[in-house]
C-alpha positions as CSV (number, residue, x, y, z in Angstrom):
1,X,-26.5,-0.8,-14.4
2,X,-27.9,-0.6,-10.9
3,X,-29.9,-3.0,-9.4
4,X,-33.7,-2.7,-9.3
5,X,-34.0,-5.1,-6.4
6,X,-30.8,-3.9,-4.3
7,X,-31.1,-3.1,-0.3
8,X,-31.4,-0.5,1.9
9,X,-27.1,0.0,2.2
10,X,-27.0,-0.3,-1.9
11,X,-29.2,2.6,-2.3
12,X,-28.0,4.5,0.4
13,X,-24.1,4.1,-1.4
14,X,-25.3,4.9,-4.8
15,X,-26.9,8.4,-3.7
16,X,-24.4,9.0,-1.1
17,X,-22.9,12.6,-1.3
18,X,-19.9,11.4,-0.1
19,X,-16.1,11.9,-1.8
20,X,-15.8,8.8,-3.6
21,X,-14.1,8.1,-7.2
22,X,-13.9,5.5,-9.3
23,X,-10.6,3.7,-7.7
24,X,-12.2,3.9,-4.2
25,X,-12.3,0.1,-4.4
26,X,-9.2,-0.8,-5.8
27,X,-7.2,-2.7,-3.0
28,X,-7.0,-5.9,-0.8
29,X,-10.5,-6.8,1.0
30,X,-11.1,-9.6,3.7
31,X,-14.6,-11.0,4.1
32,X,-15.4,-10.5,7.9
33,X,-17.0,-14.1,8.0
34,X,-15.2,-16.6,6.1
35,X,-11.6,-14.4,5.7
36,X,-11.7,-15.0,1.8
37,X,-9.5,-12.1,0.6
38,X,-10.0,-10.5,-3.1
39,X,-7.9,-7.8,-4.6
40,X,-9.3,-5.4,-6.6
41,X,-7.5,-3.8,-9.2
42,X,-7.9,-1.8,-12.4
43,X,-11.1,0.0,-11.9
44,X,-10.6,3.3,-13.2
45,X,-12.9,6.2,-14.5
46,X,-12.5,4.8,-17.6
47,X,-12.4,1.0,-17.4
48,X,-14.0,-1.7,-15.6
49,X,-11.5,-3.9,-13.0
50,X,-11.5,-7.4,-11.9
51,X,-11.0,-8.9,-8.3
52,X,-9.1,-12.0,-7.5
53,X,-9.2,-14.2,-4.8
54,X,-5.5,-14.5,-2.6
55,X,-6.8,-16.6,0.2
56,X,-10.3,-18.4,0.4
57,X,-10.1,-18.2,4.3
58,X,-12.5,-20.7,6.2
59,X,-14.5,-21.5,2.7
60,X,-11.7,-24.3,2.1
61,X,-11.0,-23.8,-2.1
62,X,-8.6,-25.8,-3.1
63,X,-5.0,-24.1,-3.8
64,X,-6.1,-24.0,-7.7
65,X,-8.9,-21.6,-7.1
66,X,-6.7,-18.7,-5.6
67,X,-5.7,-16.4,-8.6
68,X,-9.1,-16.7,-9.9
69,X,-12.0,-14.1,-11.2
70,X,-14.1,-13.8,-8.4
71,X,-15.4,-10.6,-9.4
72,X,-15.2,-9.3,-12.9
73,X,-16.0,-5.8,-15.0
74,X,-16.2,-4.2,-11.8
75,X,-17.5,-1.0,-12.7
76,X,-18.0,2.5,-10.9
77,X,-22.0,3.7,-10.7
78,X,-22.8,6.3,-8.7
79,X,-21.8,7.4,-5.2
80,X,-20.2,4.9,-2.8
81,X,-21.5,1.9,-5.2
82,X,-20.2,-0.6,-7.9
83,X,-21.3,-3.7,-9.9
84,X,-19.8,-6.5,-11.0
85,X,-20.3,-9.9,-12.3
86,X,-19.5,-12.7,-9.9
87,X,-17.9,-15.8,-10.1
88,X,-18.7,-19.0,-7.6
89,X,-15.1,-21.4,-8.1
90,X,-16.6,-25.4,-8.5
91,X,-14.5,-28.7,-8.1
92,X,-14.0,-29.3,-12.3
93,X,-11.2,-26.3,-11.8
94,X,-13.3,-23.9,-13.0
95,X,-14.5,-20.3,-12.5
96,X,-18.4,-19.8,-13.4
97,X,-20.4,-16.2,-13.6
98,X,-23.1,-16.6,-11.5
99,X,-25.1,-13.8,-11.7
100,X,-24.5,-9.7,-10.9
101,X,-24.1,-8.2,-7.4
102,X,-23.5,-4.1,-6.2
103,X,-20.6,-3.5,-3.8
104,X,-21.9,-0.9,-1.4
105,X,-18.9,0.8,0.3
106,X,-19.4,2.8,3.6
107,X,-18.6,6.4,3.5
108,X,-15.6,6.1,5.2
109,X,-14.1,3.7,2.3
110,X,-13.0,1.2,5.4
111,X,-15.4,-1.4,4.0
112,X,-18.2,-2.6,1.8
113,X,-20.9,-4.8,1.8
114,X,-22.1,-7.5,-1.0
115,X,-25.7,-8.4,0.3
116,X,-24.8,-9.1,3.9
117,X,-21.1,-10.0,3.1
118,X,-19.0,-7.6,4.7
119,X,-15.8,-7.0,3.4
120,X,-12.9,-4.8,5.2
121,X,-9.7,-3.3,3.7
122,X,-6.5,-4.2,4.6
C-alpha cells in the first residue's frame, strides 16, 4: 500500500525508472544521525522481510532492545520504494508497532530515506 500523504523523495522512489528489485534493501543500514544500525533481511519478490536493530548508536537502548523488530513486513512497492510497519522499543522490554512508514531509496541503492532519517549502507 503506498502512502497517500508520503513526500516529495517517496514519490519520486516509487515512479523512479531506475534498476531496482525486490532485495535492493536487504542488507546492513546506519542512520546518518543517531548511528542506529538495522539489517534487513528476507525481502524477496515473493515475501515480505523484517529489519533488526544491531546497534542503537547515540539513541542509548538498552542492550535488551538490540535483536529486536524495528521494522517489520517490509514489502517491495514500486520503483526505488518499500513499506513497512515500524516498531518504537519502550522501557517494559518491549517492541510496539507504531504506525506504517515508506523507505525511499536513492537510485544509486547507497541509501534511503524514512521521512528525513537517512539511512546509509554498509
Amino acid at each position: 500500500m503506498f502512502l497517500v500523504s508520503c513526500s516529495e523523495d517517496a514519490t519520486d522512489a516509487y515512479n523512479s525508472d531506475g534498476s531496482f528489485s525486490a532485495t535492493d534493501i536487504n542488507g546492513t543500514w546506519k542512520e546518518t544521525n543517531s548511528g542506529l544500525i538495522v539489517v534487513i533481511s528476507g525481502v524477496s519478490d515473493n515475501g515480505a522481510g523484517n529489519g533488526k536493530v544491531t546497534s542503537s548508536g547515540s539513541l542509548g537502548w538498552p542492550s535488551a532492545a538490540i535483536g529486536g523488530n524495528y521494522l517489520t513486513v517490509v514489502e517491495y512497492q514500486n520503483g526505488g520504494y518499500w513499506d513497512a510497519y515500524s516498531h518504537t522499543y519502550y522501557d517494559s522490554g518491549n517492541w510496539v508497532q507504531t504506525g506504517i512508514v515508506g523507505l525511499a531509496m536513492n537510485d544509486n541503492k547507497q541509501s534511503f530515506k524514512i521521512g528525513t532519517a537517512v539511512y546509509e549502507r554498509q
